[in-house]
C-alpha positions as CSV (number, residue, x, y, z in Angstrom):
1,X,-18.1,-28.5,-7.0
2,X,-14.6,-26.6,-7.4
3,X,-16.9,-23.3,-7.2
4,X,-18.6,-24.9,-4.4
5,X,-15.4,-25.0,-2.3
6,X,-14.8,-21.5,-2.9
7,X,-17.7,-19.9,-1.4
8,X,-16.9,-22.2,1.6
9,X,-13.5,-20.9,2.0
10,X,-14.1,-17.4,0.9
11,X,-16.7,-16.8,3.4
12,X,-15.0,-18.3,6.1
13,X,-12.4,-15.2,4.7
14,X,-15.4,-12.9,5.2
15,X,-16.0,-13.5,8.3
16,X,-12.9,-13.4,9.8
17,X,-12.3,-9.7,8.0
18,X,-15.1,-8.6,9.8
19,X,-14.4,-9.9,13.3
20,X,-10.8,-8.0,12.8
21,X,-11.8,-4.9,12.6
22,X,-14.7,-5.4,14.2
23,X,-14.4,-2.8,17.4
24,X,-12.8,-0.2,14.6
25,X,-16.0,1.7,13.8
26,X,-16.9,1.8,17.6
27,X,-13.7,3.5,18.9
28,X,-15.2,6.0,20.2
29,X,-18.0,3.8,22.2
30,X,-14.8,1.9,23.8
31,X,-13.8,5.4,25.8
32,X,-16.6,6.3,26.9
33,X,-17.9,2.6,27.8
34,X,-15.0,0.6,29.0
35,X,-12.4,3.6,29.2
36,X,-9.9,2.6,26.4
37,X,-8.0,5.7,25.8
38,X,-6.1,5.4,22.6
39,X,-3.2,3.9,23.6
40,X,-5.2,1.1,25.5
41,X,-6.9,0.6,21.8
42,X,-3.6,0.7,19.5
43,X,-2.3,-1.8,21.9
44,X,-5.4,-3.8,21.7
45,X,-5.3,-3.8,17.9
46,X,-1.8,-4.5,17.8
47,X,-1.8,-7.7,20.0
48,X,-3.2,-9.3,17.1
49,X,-0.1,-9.9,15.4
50,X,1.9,-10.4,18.4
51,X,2.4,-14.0,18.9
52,X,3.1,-14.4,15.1
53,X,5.6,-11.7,15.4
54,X,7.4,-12.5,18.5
55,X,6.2,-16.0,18.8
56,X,6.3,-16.9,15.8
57,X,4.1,-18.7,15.6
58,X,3.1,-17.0,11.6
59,X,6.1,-19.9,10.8
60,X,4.5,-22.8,12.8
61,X,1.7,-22.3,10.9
62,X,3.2,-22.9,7.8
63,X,4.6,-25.9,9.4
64,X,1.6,-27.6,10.6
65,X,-0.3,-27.0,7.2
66,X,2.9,-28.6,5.3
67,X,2.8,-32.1,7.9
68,X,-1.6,-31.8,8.1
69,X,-3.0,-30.8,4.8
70,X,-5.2,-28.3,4.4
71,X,-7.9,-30.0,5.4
72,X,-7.0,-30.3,9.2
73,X,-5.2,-27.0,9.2
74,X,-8.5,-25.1,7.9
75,X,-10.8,-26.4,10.8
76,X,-8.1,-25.5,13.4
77,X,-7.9,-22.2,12.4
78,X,-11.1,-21.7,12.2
79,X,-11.5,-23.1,15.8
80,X,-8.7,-20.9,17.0
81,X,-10.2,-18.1,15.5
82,X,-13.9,-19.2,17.2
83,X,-11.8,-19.4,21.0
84,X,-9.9,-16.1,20.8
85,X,-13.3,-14.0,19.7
86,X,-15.1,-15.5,22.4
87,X,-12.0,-14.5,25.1
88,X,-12.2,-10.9,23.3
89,X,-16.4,-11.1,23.5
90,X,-16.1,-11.9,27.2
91,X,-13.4,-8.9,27.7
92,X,-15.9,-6.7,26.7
93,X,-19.0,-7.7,28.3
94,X,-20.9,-6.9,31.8
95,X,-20.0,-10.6,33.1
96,X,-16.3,-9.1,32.9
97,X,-16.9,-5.9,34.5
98,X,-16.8,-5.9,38.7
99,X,-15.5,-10.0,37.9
100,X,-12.9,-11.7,40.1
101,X,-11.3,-11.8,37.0
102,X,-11.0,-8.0,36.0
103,X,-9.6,-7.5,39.5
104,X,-6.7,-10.0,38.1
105,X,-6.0,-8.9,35.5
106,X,-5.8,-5.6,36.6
107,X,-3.2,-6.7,39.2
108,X,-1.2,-8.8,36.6
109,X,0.5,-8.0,33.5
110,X,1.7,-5.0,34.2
111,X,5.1,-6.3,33.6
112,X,6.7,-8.9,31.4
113,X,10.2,-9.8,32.0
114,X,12.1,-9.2,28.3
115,X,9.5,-7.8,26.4
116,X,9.1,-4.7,28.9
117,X,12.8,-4.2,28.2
118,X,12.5,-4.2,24.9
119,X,9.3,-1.9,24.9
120,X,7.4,-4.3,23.2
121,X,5.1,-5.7,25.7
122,X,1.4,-6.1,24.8
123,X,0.1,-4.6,28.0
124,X,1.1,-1.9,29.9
125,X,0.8,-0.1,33.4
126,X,-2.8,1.2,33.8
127,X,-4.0,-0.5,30.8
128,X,-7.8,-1.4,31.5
129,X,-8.4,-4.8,32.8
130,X,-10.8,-5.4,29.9
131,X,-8.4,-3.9,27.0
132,X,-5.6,-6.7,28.2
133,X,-8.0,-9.7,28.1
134,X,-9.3,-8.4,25.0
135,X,-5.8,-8.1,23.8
136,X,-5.1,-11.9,24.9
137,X,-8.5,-12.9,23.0
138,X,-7.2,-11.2,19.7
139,X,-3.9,-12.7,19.9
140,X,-5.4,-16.0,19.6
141,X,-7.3,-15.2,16.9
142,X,-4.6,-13.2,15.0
143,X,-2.8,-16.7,15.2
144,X,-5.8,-18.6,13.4
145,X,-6.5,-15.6,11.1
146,X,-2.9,-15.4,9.6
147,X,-3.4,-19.7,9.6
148,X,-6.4,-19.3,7.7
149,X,-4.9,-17.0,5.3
150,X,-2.4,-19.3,3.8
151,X,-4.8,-22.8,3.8
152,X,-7.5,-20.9,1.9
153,X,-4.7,-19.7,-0.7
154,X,-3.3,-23.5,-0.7
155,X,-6.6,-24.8,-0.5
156,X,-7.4,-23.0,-4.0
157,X,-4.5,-24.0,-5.5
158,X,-5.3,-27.9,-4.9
159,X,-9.2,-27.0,-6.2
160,X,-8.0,-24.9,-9.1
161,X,-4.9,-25.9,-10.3
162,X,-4.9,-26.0,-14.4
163,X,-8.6,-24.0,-14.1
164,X,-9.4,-20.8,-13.3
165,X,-7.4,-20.2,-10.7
166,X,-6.6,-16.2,-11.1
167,X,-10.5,-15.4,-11.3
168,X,-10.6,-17.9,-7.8
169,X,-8.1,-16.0,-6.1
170,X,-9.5,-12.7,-6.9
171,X,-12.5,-13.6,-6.4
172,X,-11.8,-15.0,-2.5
173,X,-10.2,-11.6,-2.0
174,X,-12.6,-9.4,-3.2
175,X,-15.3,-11.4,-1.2
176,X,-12.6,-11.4,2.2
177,X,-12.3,-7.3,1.6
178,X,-16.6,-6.8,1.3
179,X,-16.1,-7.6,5.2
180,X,-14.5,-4.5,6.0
181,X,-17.6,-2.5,4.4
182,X,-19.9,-5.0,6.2
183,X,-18.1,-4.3,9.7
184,X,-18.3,-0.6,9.3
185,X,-22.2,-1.4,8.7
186,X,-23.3,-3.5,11.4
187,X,-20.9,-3.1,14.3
188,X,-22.0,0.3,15.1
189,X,-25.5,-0.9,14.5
190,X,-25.8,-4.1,16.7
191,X,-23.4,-1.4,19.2
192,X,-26.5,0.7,19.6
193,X,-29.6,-1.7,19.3
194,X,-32.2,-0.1,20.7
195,X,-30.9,2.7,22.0
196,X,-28.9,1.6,24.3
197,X,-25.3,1.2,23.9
198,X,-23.7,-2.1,24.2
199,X,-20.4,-2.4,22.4
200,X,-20.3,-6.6,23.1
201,X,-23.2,-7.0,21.0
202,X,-21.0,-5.9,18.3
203,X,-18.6,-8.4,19.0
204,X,-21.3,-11.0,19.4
205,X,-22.1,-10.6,16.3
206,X,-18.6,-10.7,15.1
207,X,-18.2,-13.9,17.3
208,X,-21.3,-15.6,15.6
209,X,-20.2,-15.2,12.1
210,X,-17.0,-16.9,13.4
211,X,-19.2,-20.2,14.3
212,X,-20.9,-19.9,10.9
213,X,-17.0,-19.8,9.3
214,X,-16.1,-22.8,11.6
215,X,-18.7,-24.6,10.0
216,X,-17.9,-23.7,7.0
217,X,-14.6,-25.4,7.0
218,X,-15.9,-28.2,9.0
219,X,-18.0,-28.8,5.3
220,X,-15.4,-27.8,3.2
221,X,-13.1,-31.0,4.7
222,X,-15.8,-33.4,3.8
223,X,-15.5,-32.1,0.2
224,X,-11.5,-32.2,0.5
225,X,-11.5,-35.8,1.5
226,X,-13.7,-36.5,-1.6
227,X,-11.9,-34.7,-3.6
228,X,-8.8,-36.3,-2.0
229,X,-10.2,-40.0,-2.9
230,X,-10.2,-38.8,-6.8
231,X,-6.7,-39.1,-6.8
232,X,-5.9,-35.2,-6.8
233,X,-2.7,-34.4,-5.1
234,X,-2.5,-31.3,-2.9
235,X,0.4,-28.6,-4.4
236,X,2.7,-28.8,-1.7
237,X,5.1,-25.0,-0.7
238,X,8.4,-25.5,-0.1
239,X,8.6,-25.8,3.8
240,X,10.3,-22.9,6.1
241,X,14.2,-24.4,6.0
242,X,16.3,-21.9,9.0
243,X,19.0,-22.9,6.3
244,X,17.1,-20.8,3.6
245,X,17.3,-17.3,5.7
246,X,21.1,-16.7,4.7
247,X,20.2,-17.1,1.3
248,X,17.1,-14.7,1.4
249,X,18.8,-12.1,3.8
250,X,21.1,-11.5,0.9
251,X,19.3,-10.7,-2.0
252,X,18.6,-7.2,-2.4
253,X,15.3,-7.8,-4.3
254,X,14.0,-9.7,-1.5
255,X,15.2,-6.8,1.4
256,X,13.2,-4.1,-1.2
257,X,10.4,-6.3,-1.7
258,X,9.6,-7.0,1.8
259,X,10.4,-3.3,2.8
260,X,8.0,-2.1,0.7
261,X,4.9,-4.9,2.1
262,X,5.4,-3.3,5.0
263,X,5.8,0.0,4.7
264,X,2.7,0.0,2.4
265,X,0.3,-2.6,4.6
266,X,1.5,-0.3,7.6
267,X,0.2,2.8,6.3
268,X,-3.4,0.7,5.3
269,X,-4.3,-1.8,7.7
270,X,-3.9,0.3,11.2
271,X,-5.2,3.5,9.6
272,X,-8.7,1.3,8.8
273,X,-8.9,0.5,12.9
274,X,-8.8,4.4,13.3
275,X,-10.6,5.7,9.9
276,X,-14.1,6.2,11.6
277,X,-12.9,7.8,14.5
278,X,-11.0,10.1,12.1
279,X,-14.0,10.9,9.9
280,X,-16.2,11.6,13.5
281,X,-13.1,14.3,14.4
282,X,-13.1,15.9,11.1
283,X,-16.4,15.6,9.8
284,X,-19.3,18.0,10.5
285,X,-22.9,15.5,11.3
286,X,-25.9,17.4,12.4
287,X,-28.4,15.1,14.2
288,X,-30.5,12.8,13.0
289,X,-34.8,12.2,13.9
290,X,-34.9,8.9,15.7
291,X,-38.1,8.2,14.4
292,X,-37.2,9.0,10.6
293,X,-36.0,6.1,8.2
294,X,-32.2,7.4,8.4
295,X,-32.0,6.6,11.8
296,X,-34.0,3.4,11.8
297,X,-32.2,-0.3,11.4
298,X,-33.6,-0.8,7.6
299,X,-31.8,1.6,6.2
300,X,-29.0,-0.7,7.3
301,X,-29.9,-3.2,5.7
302,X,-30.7,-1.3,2.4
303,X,-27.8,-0.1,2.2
304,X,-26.2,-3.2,2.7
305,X,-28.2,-4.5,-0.6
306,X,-27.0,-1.8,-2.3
307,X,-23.4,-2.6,-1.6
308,X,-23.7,-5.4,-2.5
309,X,-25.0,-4.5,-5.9
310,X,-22.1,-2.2,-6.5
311,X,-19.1,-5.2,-5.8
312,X,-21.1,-7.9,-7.7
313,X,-21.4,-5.4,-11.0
314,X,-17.9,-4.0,-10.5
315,X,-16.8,-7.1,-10.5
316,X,-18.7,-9.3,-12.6
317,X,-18.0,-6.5,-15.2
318,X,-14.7,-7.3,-16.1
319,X,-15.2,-11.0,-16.9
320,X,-18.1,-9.9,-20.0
321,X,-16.8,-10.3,-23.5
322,X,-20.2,-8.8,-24.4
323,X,-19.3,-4.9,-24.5
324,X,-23.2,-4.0,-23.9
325,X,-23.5,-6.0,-20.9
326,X,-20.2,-5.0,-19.6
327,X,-21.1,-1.2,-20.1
328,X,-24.2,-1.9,-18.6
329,X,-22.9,-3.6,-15.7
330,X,-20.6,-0.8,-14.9
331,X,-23.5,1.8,-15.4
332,X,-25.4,0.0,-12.6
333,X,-22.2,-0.4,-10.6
334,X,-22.0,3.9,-10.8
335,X,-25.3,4.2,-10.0
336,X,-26.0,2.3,-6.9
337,X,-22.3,3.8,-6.1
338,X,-23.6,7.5,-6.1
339,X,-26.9,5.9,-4.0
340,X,-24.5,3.9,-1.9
341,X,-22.6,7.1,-0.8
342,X,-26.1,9.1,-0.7
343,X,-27.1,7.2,1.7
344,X,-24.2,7.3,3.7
345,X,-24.3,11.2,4.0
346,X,-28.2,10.9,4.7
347,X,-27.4,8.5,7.9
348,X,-24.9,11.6,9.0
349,X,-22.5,8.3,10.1
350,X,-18.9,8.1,9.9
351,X,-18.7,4.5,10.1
352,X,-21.2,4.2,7.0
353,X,-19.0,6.6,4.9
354,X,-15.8,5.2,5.3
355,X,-17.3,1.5,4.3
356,X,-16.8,2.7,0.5
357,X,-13.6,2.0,1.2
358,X,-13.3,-1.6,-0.5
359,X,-15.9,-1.5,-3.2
360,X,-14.1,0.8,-5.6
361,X,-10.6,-1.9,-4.8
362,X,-13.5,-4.7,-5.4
363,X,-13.9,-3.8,-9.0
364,X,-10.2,-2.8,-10.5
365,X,-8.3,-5.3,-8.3
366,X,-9.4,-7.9,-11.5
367,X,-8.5,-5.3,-14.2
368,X,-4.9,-4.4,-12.2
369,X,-3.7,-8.0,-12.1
370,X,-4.9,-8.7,-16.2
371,X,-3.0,-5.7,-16.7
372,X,0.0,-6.8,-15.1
373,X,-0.5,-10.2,-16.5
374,X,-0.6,-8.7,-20.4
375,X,1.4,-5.4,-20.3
376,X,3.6,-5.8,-16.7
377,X,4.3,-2.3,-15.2
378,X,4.8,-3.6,-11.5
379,X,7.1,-1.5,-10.8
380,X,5.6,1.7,-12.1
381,X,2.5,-0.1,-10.3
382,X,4.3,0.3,-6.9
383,X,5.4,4.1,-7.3
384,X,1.8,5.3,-8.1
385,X,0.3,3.2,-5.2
386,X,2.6,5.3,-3.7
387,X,2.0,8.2,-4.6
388,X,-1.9,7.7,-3.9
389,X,-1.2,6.6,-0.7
390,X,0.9,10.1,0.6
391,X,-2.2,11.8,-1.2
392,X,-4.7,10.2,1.0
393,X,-2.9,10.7,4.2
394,X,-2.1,14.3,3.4
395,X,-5.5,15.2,2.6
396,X,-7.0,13.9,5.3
397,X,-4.5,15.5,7.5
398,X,-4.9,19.0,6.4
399,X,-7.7,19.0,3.4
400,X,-10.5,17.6,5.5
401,X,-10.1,19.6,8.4
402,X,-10.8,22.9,6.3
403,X,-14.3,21.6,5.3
404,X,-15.2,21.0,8.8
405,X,-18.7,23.0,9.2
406,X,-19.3,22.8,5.9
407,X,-21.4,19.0,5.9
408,X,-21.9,18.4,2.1
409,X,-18.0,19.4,1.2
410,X,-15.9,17.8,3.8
411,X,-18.5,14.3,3.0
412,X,-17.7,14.7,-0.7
413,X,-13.8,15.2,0.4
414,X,-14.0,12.4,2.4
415,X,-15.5,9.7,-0.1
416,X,-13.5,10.9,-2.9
417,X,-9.9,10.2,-1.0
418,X,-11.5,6.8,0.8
419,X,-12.4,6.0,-2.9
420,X,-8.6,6.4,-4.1
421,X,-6.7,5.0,-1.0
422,X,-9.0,2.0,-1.7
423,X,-7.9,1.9,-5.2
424,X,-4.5,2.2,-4.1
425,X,-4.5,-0.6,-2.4
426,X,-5.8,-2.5,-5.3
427,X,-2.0,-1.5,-7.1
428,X,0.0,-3.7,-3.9
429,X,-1.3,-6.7,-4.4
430,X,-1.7,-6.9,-8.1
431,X,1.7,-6.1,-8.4
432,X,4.2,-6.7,-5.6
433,X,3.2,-10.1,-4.9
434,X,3.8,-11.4,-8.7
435,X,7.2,-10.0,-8.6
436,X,8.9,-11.9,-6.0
437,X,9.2,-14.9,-8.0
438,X,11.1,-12.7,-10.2
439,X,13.4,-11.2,-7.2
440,X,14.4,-14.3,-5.6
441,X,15.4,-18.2,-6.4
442,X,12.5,-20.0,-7.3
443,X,14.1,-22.8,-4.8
444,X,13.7,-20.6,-1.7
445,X,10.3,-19.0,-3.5
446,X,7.9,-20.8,0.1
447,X,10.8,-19.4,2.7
448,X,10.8,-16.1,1.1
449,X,7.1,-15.7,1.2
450,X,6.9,-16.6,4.9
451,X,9.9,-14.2,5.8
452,X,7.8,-11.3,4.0
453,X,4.4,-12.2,5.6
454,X,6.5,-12.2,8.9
455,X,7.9,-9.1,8.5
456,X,4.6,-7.2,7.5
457,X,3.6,-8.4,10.7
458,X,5.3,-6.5,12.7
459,X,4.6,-3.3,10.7
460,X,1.0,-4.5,11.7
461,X,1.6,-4.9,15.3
462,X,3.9,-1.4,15.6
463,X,1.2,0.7,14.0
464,X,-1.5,0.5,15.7
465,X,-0.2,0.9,18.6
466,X,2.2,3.9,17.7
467,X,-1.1,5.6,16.4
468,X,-2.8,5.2,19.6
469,X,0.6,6.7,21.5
470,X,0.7,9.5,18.9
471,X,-2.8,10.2,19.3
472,X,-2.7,10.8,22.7
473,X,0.9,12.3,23.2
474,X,-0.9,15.2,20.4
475,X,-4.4,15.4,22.6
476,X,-3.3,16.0,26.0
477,X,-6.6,16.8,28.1
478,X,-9.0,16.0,25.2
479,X,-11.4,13.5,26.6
480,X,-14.4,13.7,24.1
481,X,-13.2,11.3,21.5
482,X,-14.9,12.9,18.4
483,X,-12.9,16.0,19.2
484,X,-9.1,14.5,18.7
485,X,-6.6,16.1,16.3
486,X,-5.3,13.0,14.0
487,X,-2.8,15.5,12.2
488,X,0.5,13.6,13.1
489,X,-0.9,10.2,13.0
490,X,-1.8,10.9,9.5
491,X,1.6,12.8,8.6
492,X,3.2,9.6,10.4
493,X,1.0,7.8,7.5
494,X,2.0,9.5,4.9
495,X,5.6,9.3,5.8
496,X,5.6,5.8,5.3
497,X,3.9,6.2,1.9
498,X,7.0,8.4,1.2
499,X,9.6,5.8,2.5
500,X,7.7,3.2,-0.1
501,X,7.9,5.9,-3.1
502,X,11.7,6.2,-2.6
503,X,11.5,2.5,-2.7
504,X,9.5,1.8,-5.3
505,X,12.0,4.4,-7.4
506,X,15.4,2.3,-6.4
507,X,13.1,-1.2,-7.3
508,X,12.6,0.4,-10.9
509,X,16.9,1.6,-10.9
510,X,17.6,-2.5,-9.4
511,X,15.4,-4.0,-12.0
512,X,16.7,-1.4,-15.1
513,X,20.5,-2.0,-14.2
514,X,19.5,-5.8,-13.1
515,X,17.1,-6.8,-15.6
516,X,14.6,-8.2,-13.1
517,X,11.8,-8.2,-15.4
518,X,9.5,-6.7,-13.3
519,X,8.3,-4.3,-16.2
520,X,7.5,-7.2,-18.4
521,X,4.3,-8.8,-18.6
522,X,4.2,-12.1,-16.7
523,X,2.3,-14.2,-19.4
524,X,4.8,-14.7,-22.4
């Protein structure tokens, strides 16, 4: 039954992974369809942390989930989720378009008392009508998503606790990551269903897998109450306490802890909204027969199979004590890997190349966090995520572009550095977020955690929306979209990766001089 529960709440994860990124791959389709330059879409993207941020409302959550349980907490995120995708599905559709309401809300917003003079409005002057619903749509549901980030994680704890907890957690975020690849898939896909373009369908789709995670919780609090009436006690986090923030704001390992969150999640999370987009503007595609099978919708869903394949070997892999079987699983993994990405180049599709991103992440994130668990390293951990991360960004930035016109090199470029900033990412979480127990007082162990998540929040709001203003500060006059130059973005990128190296470096100094332990294995 535990296992049950899992699946309930990881898929509801899923879904919700998809849905955020869900207009990413179709970037381009939102300029020349609804005439969201990029700075209409960074601020768009952005607004999804903004109420948590400014609001914050990221604190409130953890609030209502200490007083309500996980139980209610999980089906009102999930209905808060379910209302904001529908407001961001109606921003986007023909019913919005020429509507009483467009002509509103292109009168209105234009200025908000405070935040304007701060410069960190949500909307702006001459945003479109459609990008500021949208943007009002995905702040609601940035406020259920980050609520249903921290139930499912406390809601595993209660199912798990004394069992196999690690393999759980892993688990739910390897399943949760698998909707980033699934996004890329099917949102261009539904986007241009028959031929004719229709970015709401994408979000449609987006908004149905929403209901399906709504249900899912709904079903999952039937089992909690059971579970409940066996005498199991949910494991309660220390509740925010204001009184605690003096006592964080003062440690040193807590400042370089949640420095490097954000710097590092910065440098990931926006860069996946822009990716595709990326790819399109430094990729070479020649075009593809509409009537042959590469251009056709089961190819979508063939590839999706194979995907599929490749995270459930990869993973599955590392929990065989039989060596044949794990070799053999890792063979497969390879294989439908190499078809996986075949595929891809065959489709001549941006959006179907970068969705290797998570699979390679899907398969070491378990060995990463066994490592750290027997041998430690999470420091060292930090400076080569790093140091993959500047990589990344500077190849894309200045590698890719010299491959453009030639199709097969700049698509093997391209797959090789998605595979290892997907890797990177792997090295984050299997290593910074074990440490902090380490860095701070285990008394203050829930505020500190809240603080961090609050403050990678607003790395996650700023991005996207500095990308977009970068992008077209650098493009003046450029209107086709696959034709931008992301140079700077990416060197912006990188920079960040730079800022968490020098970081990382000082953590190792502080923890030498300190004796943090952060080197040291965490099982004794």
């Amino acid at each position: 039954m535990r296992w049950t529960a899992l699946v309930l709440l990881a898929f509801a994860m899923f879904c919700s992974y998809i849905f955020m990124d869900i207009l990413s791959p179709i970037k381009d389709l939102m300029q020349t369809t609804r005439d969201w330059d990029s700075t209409a879409f960074g601020t768009m993207q952005g607004s999804e942390t903004f109420l948590n941020v400014f609001i914050f409302f990221l604190i409130f959550a953890g609030i209502i989930l200490d007083k309500m349980g996980v139980r209610f907490t999980a089906i009102l995120s999930g209905a808060v989720m379910l209302i904001g995708a529908v407001i961001n599905w109606w921003a986007v559709t023909e019913y919005f378009a020429g509507s009483s309401l467009e002509a509103w809300f292109t009168n209105h917003l234009n200025y908000i008392p405070i935040f304007d003079e701060l410069e960190v409005s949500p909307f702006y002057e001459g945003m479109p009508a459609s990008a500021k619903f949208a943007a009002v749509g995905f702040m609601i549901f940035g406020c259920g998503v980050e609520m249903a980030g921290i139930t499912v994680s406390r809601g595993i704890v209660k199912w798990f606790k004394g069992k196999e907890m690690a393999l759980a957690m892993g688990s739910e975020m390897a399943l949760a990551r698998l909707g980033v690849a699934t996004c890329m898939i099917f949102s261009p896909m539904f986007a241009k269903w028959g031929g004719n373009i229709d970015v709401s369908r994408s979000v449609a789709f987006g908004v149905v897998l929403l209901m399906i995670a709504l249900i899912m919780f709904i079903v999952y609090g039937f089992m909690d109450k059971k579970l409940d009436a066996q005498g199991v006690e949910e494991e309660k986090d220390e509740p925010f306490k204001v009184s605690d923030i003096g006592k964080i704001l003062s440690s040193g390992g807590f400042w370089l802890v949640a420095l490097l969150c954000v710097l590092y999640y910065s440098a990931i999370f926006p860069f996946q909204k822009y990716a595709v987009n990326m790819l399109q503007c430094n990729l070479t595609f020649s075009e593809v027969d509409p009537n042959s099978f590469w251009a056709g919708n089961t190819v979508t869903i063939v590839q999706y199979v194979i995907m599929l394949v490749v995270a459930a070997t990869a993973f599955i892999s590392n929990f065989s004590k039989d060596k044949t079987k794990k070799y053999a699983m890792l063979c497969t993994s390879v294989v439908f890997l190499v078809a996986f990405c075949y595929m891809g180049y065959m489709r001549q599709s941006a959006e179907t190349i970068f969705a290797v991103f998570p699979l390679l992440a899907v398969g070491i994130t378990p060995i990463l966090g066994n490592y750290v668990d027997h041998k430690g390293k999470a420091a060292s951990m930090l400076v080569l995520g790093s140091l993959l991360l500047i990589a990344c960004h500077l190849t894309f930035a200045f590698v890719l572009p010299l491959f453009k016109g030639n199709e097969a090199g700049g698509v093997v470029i391209a797959y090789l550095t998605i595979l290892v900033l997907g890797a990177s990412f792997s090295l984050v979480p299997a290593s910074l977020w074990p440490s902090v127990p380490k860095l701070v007082d285990a008394n203050i162990i829930g505020s500190a955690y809240a603080l961090i998540f609050w403050i990678q929040n607003i790395g996650l709001w700023l991005f996207p929306l500095l990308i977009g203003k970068v992008l077209d500060k650098t493009n003046p006059g450029v209107t086709d979209p696959t034709q931008l130059d992301y140079t700077w973005p990416l060197v912006m990128l990188a920079c960040l990766g730079v800022a968490a190296l020098l970081l990382g470096l000082l953590l190792k100094v502080v923890d030498k001089k300190k004796g943090l332990g952060l080197e040291e294995p965490n099982i004794k």
